[in-house]
C-alpha positions as CSV (number, residue, x, y, z in Angstrom):
1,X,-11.6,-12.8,16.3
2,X,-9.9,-10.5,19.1
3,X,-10.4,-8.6,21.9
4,X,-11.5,-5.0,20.5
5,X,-11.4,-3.0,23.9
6,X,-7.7,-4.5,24.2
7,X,-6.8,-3.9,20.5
8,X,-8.2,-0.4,21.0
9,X,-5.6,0.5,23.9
10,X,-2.5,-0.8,22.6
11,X,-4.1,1.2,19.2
12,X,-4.2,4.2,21.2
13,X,-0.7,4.0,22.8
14,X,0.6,3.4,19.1
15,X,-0.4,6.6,17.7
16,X,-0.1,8.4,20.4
17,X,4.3,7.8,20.0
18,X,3.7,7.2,16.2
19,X,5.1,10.4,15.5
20,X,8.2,11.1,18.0
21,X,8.9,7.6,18.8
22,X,7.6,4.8,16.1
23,X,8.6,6.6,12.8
24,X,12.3,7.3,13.9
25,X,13.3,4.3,14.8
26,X,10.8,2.0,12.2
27,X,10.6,4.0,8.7
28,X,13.2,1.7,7.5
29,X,10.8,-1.1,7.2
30,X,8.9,1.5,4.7
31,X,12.1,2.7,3.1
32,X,13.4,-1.2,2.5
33,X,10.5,-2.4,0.9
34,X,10.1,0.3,-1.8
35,X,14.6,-0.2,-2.0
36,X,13.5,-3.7,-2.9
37,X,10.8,-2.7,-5.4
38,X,13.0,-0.5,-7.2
39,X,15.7,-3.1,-7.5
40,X,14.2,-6.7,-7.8
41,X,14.6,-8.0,-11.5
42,X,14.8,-11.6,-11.6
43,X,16.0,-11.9,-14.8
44,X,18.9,-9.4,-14.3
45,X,22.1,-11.0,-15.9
46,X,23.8,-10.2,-13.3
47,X,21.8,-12.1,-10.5
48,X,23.7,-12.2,-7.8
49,X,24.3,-8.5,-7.9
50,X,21.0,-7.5,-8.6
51,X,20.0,-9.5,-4.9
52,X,22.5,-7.7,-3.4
53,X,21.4,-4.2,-4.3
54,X,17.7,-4.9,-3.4
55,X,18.1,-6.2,-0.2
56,X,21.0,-3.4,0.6
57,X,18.9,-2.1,2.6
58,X,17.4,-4.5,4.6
59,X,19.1,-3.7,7.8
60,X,18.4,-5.2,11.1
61,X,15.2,-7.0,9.0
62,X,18.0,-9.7,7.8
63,X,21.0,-9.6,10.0
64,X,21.7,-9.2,13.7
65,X,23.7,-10.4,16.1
66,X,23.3,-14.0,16.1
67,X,21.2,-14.7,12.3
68,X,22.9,-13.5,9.0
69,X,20.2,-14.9,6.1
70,X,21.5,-12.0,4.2
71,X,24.9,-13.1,4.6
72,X,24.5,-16.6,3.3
73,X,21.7,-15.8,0.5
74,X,24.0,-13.6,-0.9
75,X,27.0,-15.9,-0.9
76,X,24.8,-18.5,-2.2
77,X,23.7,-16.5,-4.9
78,X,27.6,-15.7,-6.2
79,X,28.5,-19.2,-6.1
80,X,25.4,-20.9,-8.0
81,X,23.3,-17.6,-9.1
82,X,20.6,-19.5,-11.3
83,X,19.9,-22.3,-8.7
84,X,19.1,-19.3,-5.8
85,X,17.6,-17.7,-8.9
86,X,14.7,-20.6,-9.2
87,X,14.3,-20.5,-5.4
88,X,12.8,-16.7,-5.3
89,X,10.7,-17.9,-8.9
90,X,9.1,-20.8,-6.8
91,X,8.9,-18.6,-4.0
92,X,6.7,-16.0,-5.4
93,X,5.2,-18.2,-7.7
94,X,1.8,-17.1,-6.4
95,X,0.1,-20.2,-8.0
96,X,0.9,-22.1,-5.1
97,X,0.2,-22.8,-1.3
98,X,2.4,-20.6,0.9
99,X,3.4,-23.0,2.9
100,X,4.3,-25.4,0.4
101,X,6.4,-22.5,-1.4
102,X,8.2,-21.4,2.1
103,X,8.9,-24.7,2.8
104,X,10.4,-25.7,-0.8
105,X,12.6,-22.8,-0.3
106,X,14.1,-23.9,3.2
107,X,14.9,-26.9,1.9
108,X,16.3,-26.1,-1.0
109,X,18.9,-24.0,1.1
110,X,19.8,-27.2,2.4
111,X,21.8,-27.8,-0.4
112,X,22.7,-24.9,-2.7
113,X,23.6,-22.8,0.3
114,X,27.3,-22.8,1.1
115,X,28.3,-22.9,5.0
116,X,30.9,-24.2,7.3
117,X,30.1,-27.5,8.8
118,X,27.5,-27.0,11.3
119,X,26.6,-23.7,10.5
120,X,23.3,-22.9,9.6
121,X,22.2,-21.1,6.3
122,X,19.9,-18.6,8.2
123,X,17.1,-19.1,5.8
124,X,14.4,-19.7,8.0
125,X,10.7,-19.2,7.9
126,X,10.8,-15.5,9.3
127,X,13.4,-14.7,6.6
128,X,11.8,-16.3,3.5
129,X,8.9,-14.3,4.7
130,X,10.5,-11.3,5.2
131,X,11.6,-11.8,1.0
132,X,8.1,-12.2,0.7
133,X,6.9,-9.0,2.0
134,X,9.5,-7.3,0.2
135,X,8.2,-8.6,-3.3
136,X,4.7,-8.6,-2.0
137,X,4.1,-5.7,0.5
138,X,0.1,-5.6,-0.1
139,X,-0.2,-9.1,1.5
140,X,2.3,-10.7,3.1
141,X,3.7,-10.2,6.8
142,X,7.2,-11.4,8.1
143,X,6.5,-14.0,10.4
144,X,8.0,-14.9,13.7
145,X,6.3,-17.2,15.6
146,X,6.9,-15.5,19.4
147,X,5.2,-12.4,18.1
148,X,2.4,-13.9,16.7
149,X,2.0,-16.1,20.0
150,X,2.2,-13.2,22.0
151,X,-0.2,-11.0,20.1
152,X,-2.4,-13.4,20.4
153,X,-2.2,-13.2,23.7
154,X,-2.2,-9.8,24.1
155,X,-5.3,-9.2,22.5
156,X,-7.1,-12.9,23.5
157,X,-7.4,-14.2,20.1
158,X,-9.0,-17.1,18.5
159,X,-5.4,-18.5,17.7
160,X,-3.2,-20.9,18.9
161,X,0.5,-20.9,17.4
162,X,2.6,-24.1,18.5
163,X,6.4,-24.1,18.1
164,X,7.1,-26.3,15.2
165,X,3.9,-26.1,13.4
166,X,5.2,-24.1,10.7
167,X,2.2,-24.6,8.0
168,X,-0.6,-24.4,10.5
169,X,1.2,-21.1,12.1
170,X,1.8,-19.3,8.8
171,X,-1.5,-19.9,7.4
172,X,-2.9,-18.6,10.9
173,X,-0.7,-15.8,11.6
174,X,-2.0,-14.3,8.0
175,X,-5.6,-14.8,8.7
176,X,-4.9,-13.2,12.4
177,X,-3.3,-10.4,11.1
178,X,-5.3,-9.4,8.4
179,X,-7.5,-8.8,11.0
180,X,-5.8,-6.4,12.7
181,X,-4.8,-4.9,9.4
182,X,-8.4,-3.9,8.8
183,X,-8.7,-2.7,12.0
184,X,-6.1,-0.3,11.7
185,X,-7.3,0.4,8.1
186,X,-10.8,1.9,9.5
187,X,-9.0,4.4,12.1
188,X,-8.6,7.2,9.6
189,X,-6.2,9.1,12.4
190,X,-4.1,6.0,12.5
191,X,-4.0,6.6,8.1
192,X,-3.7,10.2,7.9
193,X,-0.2,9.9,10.7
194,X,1.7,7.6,8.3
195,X,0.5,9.3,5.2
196,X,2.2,12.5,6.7
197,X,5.3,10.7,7.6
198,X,5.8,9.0,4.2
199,X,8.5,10.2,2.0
200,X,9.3,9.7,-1.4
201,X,11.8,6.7,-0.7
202,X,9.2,5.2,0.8
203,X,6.5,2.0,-0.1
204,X,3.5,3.9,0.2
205,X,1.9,0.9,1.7
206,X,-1.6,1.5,1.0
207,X,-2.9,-1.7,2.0
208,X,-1.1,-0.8,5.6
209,X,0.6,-4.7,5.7
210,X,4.0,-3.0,6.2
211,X,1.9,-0.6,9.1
212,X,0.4,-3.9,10.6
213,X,4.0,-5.7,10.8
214,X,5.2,-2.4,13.1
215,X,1.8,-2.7,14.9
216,X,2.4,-6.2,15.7
């Protein structure tokens, strides 16, 4: 549960700069997940290749200034393609617990990714998410745990997210914001603004996940 009467003001400021402000500077989050779709083929011969192109472009989503999990994913993949291969198969193995697949994979990036001494190989739980938004953009959500803290905040929700409590914070942050992703689904306004802004090299997102991440 969340404030409404909060969730309905920062709703209104949203679409009110949806337009000139919003879909400038965010429509590659729309444009990288349906990049993704059209690329991902885990059985491609050439793996390592095949990552490379779908996560192309992924932008500012997997590299900034100070984290590179694009970097190091990729050069993992080209120096032991099948063993970075069976990560992203256990990863969206959908059979299983999220947490248990997210973890799995950060650990497993212990080992088969290749880094400098002391380094770190990036793949933390905002990025395995991000992959899993990519493959899954009707129901997953990148996390990062400050946003979801502070939207909880923001909007005095029934959620507490604790630094290091990585299952108990993914599990919540997914419950919390499919909340606010059904919110925004009943604002019709709020529908009809992205679905004119949506071109053809974009997800058409129709579950509005990719909406709610931006939203968040």
């Amino acid at each position: 549960m969340f404030d409404r009467s909060k969730f309905a003001d920062y709703l209104a400021d949203y679409k009110r700069d949806f337009v000139d402000v919003t879909w400038p500077e965010e429509k590659h989050k729309w444009q990288a997940v349906q990049h993704f779709q059209d690329h991902w083929e885990v059985n491609a011969d050439d793996f390592a290749g095949m990552l490379q192109s779908a996560l192309s472009n992924t932008g500012n989503l997997l590299t900034s200034a100070s984290r590179f999990p694009k970097r190091m994913i990729e050069t993992a993949a080209k120096a032991d393609p099948e063993a970075v291969r069976a990560m992203f198969v256990d990863l969206f193995d959908e059979t299983t617990d999220l947490y248990e697949r997210v973890d799995a994979f950060k650990k497993a990036a212990e080992t088969v990714v290749p880094r400098p001494e002391g380094r770190s190989h990036y793949q933390d739980e905002s990025a395995i998410t991000t992959y899993l938004w990519l493959r899954y953009p009707d129901k997953y959500y990148i996390y990062k745990w400050s946003l979801a803290r502070d939207n909880a905040s923001a909007l005095d929700a029934d959620f507490s997210f604790k630094m290091g409590d990585y299952a108990n914070n993914l599990r919540d942050q997914l419950t919390f914001y499919d909340e606010i992703c059904e919110a925004l689904r009943s604002d019709s306004e709020l529908r009809d603004l992205l679905k004119a802004s949506l071109t053809s090299d974009c997800y058409p997102d129709p579950e509005l996940k990719t909406l709610t991440i931006d939203f968040c």
